[in-house]
One Martini backbone bead per residue (centre of mass of N, CA, C, O) as a GRO file, in nm:
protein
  400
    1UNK     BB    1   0.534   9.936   9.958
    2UNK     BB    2   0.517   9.654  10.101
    3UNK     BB    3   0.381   9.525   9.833
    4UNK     BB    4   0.630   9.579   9.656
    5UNK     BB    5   0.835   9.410   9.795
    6UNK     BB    6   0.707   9.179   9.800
    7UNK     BB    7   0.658   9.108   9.504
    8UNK     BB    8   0.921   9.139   9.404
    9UNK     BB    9   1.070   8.884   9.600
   10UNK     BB   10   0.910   8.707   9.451
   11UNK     BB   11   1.005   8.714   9.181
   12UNK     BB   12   1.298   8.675   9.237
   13UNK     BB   13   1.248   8.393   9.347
   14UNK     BB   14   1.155   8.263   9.074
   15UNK     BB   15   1.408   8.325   8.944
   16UNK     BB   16   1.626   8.165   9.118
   17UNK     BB   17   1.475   7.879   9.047
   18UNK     BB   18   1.519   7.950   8.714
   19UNK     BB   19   1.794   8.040   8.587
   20UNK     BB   20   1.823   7.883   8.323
   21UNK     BB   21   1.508   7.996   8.221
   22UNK     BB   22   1.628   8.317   8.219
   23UNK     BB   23   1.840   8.297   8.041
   24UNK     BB   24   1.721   8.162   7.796
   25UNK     BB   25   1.574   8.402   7.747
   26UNK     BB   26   1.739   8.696   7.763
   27UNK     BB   27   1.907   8.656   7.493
   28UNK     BB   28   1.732   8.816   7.271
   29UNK     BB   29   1.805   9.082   7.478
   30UNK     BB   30   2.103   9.091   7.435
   31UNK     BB   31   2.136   9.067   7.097
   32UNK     BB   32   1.956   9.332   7.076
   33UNK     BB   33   2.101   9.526   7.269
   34UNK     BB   34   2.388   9.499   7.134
   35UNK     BB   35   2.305   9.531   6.819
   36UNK     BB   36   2.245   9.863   6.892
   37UNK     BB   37   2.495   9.962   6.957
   38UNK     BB   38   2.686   9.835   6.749
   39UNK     BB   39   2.567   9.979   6.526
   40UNK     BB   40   2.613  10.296   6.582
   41UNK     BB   41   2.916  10.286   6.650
   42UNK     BB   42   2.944  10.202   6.352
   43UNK     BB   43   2.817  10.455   6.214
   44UNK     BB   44   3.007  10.667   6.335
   45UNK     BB   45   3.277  10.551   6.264
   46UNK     BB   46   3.246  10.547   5.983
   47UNK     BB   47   3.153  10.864   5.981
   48UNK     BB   48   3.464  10.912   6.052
   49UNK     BB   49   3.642  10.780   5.863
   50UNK     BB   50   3.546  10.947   5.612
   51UNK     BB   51   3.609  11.214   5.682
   52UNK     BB   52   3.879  11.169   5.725
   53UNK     BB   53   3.952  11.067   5.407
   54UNK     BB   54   3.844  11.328   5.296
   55UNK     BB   55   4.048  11.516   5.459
   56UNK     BB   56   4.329  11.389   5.356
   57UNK     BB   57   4.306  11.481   5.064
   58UNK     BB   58   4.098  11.765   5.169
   59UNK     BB   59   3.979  11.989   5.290
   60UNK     BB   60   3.709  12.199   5.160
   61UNK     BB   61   3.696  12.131   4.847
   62UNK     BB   62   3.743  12.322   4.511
   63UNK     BB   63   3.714  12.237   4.172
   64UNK     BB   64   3.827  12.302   3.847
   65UNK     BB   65   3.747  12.215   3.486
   66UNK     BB   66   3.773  12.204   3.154
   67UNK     BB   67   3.608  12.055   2.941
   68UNK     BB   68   3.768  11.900   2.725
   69UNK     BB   69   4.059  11.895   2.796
   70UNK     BB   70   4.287  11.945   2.508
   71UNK     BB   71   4.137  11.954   2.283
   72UNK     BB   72   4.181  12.089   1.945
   73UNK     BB   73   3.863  12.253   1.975
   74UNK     BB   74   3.996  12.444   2.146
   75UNK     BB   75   4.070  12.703   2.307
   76UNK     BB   76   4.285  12.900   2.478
   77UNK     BB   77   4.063  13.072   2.612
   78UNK     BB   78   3.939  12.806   2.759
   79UNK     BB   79   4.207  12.816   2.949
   80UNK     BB   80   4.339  12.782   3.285
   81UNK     BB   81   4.480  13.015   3.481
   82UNK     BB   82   4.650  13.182   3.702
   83UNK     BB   83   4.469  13.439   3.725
   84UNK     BB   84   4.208  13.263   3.779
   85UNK     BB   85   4.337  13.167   4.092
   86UNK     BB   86   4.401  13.463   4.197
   87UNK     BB   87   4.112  13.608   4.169
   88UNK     BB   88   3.959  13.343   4.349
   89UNK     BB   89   4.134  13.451   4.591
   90UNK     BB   90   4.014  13.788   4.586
   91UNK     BB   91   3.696  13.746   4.593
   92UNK     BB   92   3.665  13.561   4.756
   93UNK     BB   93   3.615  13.491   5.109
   94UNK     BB   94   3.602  13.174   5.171
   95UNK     BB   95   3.920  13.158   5.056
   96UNK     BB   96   4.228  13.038   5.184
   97UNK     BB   97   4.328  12.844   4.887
   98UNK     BB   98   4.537  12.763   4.639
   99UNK     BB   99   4.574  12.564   4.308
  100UNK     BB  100   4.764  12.429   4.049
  101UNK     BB  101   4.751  12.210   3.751
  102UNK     BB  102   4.959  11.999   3.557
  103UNK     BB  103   4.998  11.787   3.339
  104UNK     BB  104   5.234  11.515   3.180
  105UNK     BB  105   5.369  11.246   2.989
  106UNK     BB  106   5.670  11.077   3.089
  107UNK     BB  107   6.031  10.986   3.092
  108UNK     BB  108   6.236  10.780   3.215
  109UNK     BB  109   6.579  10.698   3.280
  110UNK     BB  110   6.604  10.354   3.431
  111UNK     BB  111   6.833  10.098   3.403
  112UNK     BB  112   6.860  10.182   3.067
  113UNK     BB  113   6.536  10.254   3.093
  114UNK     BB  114   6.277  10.369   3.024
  115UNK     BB  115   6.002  10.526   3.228
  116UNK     BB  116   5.729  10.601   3.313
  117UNK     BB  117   5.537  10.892   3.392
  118UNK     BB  118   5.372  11.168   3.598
  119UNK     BB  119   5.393  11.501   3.535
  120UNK     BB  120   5.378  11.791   3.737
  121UNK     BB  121   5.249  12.100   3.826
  122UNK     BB  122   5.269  12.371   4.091
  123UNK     BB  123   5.188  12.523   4.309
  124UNK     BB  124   5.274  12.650   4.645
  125UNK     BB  125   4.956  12.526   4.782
  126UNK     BB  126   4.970  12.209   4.684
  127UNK     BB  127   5.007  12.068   4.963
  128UNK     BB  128   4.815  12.209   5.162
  129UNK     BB  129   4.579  12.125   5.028
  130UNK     BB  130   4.620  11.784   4.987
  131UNK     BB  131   4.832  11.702   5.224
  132UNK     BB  132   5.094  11.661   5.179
  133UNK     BB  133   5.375  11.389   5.255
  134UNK     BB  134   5.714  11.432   5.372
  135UNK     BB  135   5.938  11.220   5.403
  136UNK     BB  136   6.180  11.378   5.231
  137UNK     BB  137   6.267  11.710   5.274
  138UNK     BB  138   6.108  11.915   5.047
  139UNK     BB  139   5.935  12.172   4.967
  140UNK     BB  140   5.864  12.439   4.806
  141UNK     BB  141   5.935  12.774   4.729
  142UNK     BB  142   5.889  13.064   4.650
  143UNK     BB  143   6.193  13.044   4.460
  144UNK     BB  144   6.142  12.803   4.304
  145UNK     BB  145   5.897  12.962   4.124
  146UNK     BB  146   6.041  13.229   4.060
  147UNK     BB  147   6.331  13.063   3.926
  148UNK     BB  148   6.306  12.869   3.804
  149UNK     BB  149   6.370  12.548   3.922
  150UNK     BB  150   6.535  12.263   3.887
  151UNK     BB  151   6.298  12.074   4.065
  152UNK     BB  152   6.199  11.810   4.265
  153UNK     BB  153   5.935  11.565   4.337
  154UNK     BB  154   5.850  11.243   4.444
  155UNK     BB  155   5.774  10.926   4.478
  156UNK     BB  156   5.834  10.671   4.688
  157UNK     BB  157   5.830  10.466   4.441
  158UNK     BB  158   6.017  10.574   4.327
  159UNK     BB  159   6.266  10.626   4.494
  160UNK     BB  160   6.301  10.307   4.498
  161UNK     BB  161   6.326  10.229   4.200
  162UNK     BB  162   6.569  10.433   4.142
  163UNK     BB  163   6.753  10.482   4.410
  164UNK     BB  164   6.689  10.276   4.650
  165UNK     BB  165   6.881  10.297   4.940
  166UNK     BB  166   6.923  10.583   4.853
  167UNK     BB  167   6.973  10.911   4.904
  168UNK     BB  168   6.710  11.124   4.717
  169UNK     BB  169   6.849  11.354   4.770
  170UNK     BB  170   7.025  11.522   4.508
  171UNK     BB  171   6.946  11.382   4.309
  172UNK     BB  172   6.898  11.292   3.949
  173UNK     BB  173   6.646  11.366   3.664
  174UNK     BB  174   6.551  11.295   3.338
  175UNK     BB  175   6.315  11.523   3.114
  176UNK     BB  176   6.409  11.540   2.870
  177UNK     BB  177   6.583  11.855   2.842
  178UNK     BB  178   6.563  11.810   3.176
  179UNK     BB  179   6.710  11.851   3.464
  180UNK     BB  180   6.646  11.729   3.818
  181UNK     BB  181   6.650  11.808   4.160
  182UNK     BB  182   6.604  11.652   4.414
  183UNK     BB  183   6.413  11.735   4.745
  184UNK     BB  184   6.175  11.509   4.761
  185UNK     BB  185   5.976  11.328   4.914
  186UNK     BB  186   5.632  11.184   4.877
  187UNK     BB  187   5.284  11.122   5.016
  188UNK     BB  188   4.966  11.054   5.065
  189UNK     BB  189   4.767  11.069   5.324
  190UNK     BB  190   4.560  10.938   5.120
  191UNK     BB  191   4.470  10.697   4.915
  192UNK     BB  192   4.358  10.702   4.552
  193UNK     BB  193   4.453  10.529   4.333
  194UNK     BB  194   4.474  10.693   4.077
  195UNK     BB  195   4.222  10.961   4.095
  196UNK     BB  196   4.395  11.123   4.086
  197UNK     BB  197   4.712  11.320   3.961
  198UNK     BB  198   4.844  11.122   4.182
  199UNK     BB  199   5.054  10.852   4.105
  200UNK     BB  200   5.271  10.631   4.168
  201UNK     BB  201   5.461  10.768   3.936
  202UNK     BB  202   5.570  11.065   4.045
  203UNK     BB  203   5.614  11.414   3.923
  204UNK     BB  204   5.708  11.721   4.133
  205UNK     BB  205   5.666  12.080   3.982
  206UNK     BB  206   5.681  12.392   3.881
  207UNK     BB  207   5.506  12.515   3.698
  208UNK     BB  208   5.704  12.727   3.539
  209UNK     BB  209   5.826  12.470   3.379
  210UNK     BB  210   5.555  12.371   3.173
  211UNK     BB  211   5.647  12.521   2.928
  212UNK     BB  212   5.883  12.363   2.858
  213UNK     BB  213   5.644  12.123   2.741
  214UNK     BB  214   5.379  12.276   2.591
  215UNK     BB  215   5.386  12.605   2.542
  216UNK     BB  216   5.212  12.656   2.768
  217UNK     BB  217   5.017  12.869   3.057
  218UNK     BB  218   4.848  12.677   3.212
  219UNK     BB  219   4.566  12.481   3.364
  220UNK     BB  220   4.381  12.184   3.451
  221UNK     BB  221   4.323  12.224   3.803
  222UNK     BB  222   4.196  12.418   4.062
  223UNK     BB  223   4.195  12.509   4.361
  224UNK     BB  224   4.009  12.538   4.660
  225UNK     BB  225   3.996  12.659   5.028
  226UNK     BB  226   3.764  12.615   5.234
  227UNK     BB  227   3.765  12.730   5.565
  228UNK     BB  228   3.472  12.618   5.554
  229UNK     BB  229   3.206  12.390   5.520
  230UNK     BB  230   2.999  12.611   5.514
  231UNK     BB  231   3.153  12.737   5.214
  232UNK     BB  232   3.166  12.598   4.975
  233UNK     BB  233   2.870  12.651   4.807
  234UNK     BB  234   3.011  12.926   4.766
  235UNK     BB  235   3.261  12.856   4.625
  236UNK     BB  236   3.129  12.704   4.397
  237UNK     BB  237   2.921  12.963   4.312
  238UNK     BB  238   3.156  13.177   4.248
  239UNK     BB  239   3.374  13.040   4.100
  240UNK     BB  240   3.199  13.010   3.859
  241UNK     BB  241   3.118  13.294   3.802
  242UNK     BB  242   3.427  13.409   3.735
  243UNK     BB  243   3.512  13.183   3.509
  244UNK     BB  244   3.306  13.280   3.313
  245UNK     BB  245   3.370  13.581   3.331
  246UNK     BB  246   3.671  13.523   3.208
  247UNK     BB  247   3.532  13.366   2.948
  248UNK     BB  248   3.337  13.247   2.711
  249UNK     BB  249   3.062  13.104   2.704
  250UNK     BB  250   3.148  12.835   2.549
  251UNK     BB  251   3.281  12.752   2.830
  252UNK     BB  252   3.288  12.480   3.018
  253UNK     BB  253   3.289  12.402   3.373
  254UNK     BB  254   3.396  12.176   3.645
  255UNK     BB  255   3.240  12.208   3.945
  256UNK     BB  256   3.355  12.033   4.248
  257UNK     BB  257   3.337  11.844   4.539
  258UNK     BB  258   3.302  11.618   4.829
  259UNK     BB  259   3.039  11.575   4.883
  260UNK     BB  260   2.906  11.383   4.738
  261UNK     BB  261   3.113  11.166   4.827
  262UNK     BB  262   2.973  11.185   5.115
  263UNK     BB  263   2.697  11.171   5.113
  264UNK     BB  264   2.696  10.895   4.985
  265UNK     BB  265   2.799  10.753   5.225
  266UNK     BB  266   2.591  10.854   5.430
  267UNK     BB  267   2.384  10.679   5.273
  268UNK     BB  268   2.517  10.400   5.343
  269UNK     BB  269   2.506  10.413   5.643
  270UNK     BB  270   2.227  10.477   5.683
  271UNK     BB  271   2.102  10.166   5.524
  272UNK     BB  272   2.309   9.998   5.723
  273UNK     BB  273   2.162  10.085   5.970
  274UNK     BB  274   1.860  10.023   5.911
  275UNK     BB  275   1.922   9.722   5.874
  276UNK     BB  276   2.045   9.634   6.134
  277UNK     BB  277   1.772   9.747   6.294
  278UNK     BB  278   1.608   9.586   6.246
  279UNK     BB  279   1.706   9.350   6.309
  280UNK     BB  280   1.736   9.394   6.608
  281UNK     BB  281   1.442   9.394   6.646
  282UNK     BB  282   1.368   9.141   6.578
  283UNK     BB  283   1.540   9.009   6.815
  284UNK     BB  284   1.352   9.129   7.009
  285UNK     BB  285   1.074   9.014   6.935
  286UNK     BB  286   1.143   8.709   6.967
  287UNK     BB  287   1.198   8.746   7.252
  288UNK     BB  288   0.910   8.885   7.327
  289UNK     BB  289   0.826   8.570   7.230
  290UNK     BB  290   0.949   8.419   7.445
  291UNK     BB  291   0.849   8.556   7.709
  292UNK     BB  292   0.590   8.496   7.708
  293UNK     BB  293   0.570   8.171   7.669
  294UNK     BB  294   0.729   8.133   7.957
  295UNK     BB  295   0.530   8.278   8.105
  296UNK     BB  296   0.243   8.081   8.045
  297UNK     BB  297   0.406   7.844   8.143
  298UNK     BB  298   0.465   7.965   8.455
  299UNK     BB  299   0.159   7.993   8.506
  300UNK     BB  300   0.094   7.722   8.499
  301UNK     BB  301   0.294   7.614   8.702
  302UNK     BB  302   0.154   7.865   8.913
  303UNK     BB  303  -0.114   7.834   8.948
  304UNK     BB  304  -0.121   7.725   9.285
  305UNK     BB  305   0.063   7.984   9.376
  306UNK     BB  306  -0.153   8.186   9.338
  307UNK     BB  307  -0.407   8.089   9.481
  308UNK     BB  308  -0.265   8.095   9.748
  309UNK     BB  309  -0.246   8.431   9.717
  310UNK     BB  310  -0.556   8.490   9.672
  311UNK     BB  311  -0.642   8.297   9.959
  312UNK     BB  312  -0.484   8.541  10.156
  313UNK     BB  313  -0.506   8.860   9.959
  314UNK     BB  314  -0.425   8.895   9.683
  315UNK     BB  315  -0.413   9.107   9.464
  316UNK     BB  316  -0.465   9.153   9.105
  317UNK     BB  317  -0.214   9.336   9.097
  318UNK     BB  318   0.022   9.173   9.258
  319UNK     BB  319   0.020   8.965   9.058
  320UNK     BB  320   0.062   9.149   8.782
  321UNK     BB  321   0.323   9.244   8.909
  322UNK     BB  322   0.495   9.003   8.933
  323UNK     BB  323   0.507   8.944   8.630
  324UNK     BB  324   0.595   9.194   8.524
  325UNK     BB  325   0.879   9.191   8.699
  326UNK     BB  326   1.008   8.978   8.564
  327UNK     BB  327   0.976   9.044   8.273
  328UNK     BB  328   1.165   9.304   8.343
  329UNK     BB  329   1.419   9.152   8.465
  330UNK     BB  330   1.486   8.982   8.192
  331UNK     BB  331   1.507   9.210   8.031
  332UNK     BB  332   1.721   9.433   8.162
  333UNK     BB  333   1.863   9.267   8.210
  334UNK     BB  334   2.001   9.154   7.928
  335UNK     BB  335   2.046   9.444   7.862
  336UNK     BB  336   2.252   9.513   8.014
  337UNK     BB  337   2.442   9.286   7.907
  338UNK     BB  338   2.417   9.349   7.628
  339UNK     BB  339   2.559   9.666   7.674
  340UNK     BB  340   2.844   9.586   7.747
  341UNK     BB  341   2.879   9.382   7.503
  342UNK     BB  342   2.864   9.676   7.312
  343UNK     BB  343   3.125   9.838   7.457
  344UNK     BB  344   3.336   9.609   7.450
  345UNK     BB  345   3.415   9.563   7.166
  346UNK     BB  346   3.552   9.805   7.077
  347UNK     BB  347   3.764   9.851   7.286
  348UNK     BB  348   3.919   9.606   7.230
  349UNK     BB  349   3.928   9.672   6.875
  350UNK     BB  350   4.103   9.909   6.901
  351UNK     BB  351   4.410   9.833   6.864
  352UNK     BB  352   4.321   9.726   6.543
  353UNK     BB  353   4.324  10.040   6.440
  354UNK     BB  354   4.393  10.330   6.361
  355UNK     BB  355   4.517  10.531   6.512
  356UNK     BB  356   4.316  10.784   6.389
  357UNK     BB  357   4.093  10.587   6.533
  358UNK     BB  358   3.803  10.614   6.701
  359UNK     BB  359   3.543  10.474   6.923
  360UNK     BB  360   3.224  10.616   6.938
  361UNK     BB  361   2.981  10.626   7.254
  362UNK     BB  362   2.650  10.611   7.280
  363UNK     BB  363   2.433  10.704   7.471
  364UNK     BB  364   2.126  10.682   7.300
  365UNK     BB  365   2.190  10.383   7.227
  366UNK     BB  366   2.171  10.284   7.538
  367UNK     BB  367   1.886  10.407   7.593
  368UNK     BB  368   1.767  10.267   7.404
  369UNK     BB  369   1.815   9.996   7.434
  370UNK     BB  370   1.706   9.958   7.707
  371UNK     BB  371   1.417  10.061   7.687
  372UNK     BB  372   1.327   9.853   7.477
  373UNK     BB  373   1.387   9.619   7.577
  374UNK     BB  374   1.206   9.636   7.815
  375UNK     BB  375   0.920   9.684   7.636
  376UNK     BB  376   0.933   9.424   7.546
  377UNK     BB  377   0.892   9.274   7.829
  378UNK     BB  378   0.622   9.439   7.889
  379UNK     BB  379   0.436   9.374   7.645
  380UNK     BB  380   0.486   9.055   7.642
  381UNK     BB  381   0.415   9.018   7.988
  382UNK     BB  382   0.104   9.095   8.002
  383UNK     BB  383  -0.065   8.844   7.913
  384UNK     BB  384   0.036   8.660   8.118
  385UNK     BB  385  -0.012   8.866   8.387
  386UNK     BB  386  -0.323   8.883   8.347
  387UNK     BB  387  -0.414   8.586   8.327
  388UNK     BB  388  -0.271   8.543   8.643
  389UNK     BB  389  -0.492   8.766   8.733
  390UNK     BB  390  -0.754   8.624   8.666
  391UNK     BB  391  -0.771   8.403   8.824
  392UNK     BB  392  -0.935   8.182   9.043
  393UNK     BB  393  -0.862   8.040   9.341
  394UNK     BB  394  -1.038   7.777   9.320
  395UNK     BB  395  -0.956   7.695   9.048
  396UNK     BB  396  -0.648   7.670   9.111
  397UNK     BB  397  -0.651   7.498   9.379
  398UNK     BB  398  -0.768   7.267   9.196
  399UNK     BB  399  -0.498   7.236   9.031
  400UNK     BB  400  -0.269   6.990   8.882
   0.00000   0.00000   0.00000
């Protein structure tokens, strides 16, 4: 223990006398130990980001339509109806809520001229499923649905556009041949960007008003939404077996999830956390090999202290230890304070994220950053620490 102590106290006392060529060595052990926590904490927050952005479209979702649907050679029994929906919802085990939708282009009169909308019909639980957020008034309700209710809800552009800075709550909108009275504003909790059904100016009405435009009673889009993550595969899977059954075979539907579109994410952070961490291996490896060199000129350097150290009586090992103790002091400090600076930069940027997005520290990566960086220090130190305990004293001794 004495003998351990004295080693370490030689190795301090070494590395206090060169301060500046040990923090210059140890530079490439901080930025390759920080830049293992920063890759790491970057790849938990994008798949906590990504996760959160498909979970605003809508959590755990299941939808179908029919392949080419509105075709002119489309049979109209190969079209998704209302009971489709509901079969859905009461055969299936793991479907929490269903919704269905059916589009089409119309047009209103604003400031005396027509202007394009996107106008959808929608049955009671496509908010729900949705997640769409109010920004004023209200969503449909059971009578509104029921009672065929000439209302609608508008997108946020939309009433920007037709009310300006009016309250458009009880205002109306004219579409063809009916008139509706507004009840709410919406807009998606993440925006789509116009590749849902949900358009820049969209006008949403309750499905049973959609025949007195279409002339059928039809849905070109069911939704089902699974209890859990671990449903989906099972809804996705009766969901096809039920609407086959329930239409001609030479019917086709695509029924998909958001699965893929995780999955998809989840491959593109995962291939470039692994080229972050080769980089970030690299500059460690680079410092590992900045160790070695820096440590071989300092056994030339303090030849004449070995020697006398071993004409004293230092044995092999210990001459072994003091080396390898400096090059582990190198590389662990420049670890810790990697580490610190890899996990204080998150802490920083926290507050210019998105309120609802955390960056989430792992233990993990903190833990292996300490470990590689001092192994590389270890590795590295061994060659110069060998070198410097195989001198022989004499030879040492007489070294100029």
């Amino acid at each position: 223990m004495m003998d351990l102590r004295e080693t370490l106290s030689v190795a301090i006392d070494a590395l206090r006398a060169n301060k500046l060529r040990a923090i210059l060595t140890s530079l490439g052990v901080i930025i390759g130990s920080a830049s293992i926590v920063l890759v790491v904490t970057v790849a938990l927050t994008s798949r906590k980001f990504v996760i959160s952005q498909i979970e605003g479209i809508g959590s755990n979702l299941v939808w179908a339509e029919l392949v080419n649907a509105g075709s002119k050679g489309q049979p109209l029994s190969y079209e998704l109806t209302v009971s489709d929906m509901e079969a859905v919802k009461a055969s299936v085990p793991g479907v929490q809520e269903v919704a269905g939708t059916r589009e089409l282009p119309m047009s209103i009169i604003t400031g005396g001229a027509a202007r394009p909308v996107n106008l959808i019909g929608v049955t009671e639980g496509f908010q729900t499923i949705r997640r769409l957020l109010i920004v004023r008034g209200r969503y449909f309700d059971s009578a509104d649905m029921e009672t065929r209710s000439k209302v609608c809800l508008v997108t946020k552009e939309l009433s920007d556009r037709v009310f300006g800075l009016e309250n458009p709550i009880g205002g109306t909108i004219r579409m063809g041949e009916l008139t509706f009275t507004v009840i709410g504003v919406f807009r998606e909790r993440v925006a789509t960007f116009g590749l849902s059904e949900i358009q820049k100016e969209s006008v949403i009405i309750p499905h049973t008003l959609m025949k007195y435009y279409t002339g059928v009673d039809v849905l070109r889009v069911v939704y089902a939404q699974a209890i859990t993550a671990e449903d989906v595969k099972t809804v996705e899977r009766q969901m096809t077996r039920i609407l086959q059954s329930r239409h001609p075979m030479e019917a086709e539907y695509d029924v998909q999830t958001l699965a893929a579109i995780l999955n998809a994410a989840q491959n593109i952070s995962i291939a470039l956390t692994i080229v972050l961490l080769v980089i970030a291996f690299i500059a460690l490896l680079i410092s590992g090999i900045g160790i070695m060199n820096i440590m071989l000129v300092t056994v030339t350097e303090r030849t004449r202290e070995i020697g006398i150290r071993k004409a004293i009586g230092a044995a092999h090992r210990e001459i072994l230890y003091q080396f390898l103790i400096e090059a582990f002091l190198i590389s662990g400090g420049g670890a810790v304070l990697g580490i610190l600076i890899g996990l204080a930069i998150p802490v920083l940027i926290q507050p210019l994220l998105p309120g609802n997005l955390r960056v989430p520290i792992s233990v993990t990566s903190v833990l292996i950053a300490f470990a590689v960086s001092c192994s590389t220090g270890l590795f590295f130190g061994y060659l110069p620490a060998n070198e410097a305990a195989r001198l022989q004293p004499i030879e040492s001794l007489r070294y100029e």
